[in-house]
C-alpha positions in Angstrom: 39.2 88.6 46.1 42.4 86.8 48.1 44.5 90.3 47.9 41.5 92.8 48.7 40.4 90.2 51.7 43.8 90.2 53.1 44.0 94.3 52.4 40.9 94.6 54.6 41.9 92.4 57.4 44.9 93.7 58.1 43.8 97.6 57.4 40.8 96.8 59.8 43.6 95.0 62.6 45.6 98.3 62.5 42.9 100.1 62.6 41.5 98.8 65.8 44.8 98.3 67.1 45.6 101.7 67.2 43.0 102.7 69.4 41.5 104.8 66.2 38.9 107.4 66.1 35.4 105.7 65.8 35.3 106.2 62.2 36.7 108.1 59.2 38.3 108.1 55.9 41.6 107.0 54.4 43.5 106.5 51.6 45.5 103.4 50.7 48.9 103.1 49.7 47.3 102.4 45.8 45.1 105.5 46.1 41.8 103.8 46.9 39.5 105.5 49.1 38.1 103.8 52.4 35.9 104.8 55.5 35.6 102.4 58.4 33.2 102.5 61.8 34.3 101.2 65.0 31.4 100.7 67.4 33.0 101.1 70.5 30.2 99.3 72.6 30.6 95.9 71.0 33.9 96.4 69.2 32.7 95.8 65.8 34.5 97.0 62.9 33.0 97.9 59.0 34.9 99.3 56.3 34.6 100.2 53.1 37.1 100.6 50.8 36.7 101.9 46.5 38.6 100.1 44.6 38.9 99.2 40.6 37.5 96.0 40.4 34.3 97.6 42.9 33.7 97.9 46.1 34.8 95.6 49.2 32.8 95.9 52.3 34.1 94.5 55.9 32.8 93.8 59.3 34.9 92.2 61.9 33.5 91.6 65.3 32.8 88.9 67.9 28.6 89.4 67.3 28.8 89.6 63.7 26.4 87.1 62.4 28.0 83.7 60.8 27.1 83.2 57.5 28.9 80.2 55.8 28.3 78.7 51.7 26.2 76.4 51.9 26.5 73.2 53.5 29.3 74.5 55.9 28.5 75.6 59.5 29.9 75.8 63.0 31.4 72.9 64.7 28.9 72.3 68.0 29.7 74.1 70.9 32.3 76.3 69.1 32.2 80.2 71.4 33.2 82.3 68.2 35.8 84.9 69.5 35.6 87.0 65.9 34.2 86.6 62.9 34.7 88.6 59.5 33.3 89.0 56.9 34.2 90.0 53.3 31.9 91.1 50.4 33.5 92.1 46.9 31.6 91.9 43.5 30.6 88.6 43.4 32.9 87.5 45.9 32.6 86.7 49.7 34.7 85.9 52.4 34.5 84.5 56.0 37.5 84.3 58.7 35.9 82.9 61.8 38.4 82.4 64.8 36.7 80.3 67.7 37.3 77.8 70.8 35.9 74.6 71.0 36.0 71.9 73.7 36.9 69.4 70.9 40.0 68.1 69.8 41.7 69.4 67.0 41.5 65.9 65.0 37.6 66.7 65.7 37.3 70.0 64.3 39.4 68.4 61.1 37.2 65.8 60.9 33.9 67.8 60.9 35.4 70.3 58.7 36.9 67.8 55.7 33.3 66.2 55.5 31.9 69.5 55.2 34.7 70.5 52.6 35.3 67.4 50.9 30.7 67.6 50.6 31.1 71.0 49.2 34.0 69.2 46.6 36.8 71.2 47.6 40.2 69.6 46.6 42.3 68.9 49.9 45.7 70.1 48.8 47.6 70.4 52.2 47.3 69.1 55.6 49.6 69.6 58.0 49.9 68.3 61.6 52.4 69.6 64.2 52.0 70.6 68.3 49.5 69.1 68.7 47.2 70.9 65.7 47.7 71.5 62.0 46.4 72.9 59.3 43.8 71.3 56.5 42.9 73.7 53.0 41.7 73.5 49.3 39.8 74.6 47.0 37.0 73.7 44.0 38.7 75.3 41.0 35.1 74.9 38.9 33.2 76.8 41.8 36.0 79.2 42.9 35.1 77.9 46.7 38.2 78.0 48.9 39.0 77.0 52.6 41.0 76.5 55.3 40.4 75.6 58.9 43.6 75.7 61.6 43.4 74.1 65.1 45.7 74.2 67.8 45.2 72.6 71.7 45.2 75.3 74.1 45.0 76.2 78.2 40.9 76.5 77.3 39.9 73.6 75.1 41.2 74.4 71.1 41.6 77.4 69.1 40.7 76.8 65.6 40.4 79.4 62.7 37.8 79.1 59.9 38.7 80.5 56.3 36.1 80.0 53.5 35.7 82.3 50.4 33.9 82.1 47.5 33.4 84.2 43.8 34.2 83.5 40.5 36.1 80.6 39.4 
């Protein structure tokens, strides 16, 4: 699920980068076929893409609806910029990038309750600028997670990264 949800992002960043038709097919470098959809109202992205182990779908988009694992949700007050969101055969994936009026140590603290709740392994923090990085995982549910918080000009930008499938 890591390598198909990276895949996806970063086909669906190109995609939109390049100013690309509204939708349409391709082929990946490995011969799998995808389509994607760019709504060009509200910027949302979906994408499909075949591939051996099944089908991945993708949306991507600042109105795409949150939808966390249980027990984890948004830190109050957080304006979410983009949020995607990753299903694969048993697997699913959400990268949420947001701003918040609250300090990074805040979001870390809400966010290791919520992880350390869910019993998710803390295996790295780091701190630097101002902001840092927490992650893990639960090797017996196959939950993983990240969050990333930096102080900014606006409040702090944070990313949210949570997936979850087989262990």
């Amino acid at each position: 699920m890591r390598f198909a949800f990276g895949c996806a992002v970063a086909s669906v960043l190109t995609l939109t980068a390049c100013g690309s038709e509204p939708s349409g097919e391709f082929t990946t470098e490995d011969g799998e076929s995808a389509e994607y959809t760019i709504d060009s109202d509200t910027g949302e992205t979906s994408m499909t893409v075949a591939t051996e182990q099944g089908a991945v779908s993708m949306r991507s988009g600042a109105d795409v609806p949150i939808d966390l694992p249980a027990g984890f949700s948004m830190i109050d007050g957080a304006q979410v910029t983009t949020n995607t969101v990753i299903d694969q055969a048993g697997s699913r994936g959400a990268l949420v990038n947001f701003t918040t009026s609250k300090t990074p140590d805040e979001v870390f603290a809400f966010y290791r309750e919520q992880a350390e709740a869910a019993g998710i392994d803390l295996q790295i923090e780091t701190k630097m600028n101002g902001g840092g990085m927490i992650g893990g995982e639960n090797a017996a549910t196959g939950l993983v997670f990240s969050v990333t918080a930096y102080p900014g000009d606006e409040g702090t930008s944070a990313q949210l990264t949570i997936g979850e499938g087989p262990a």
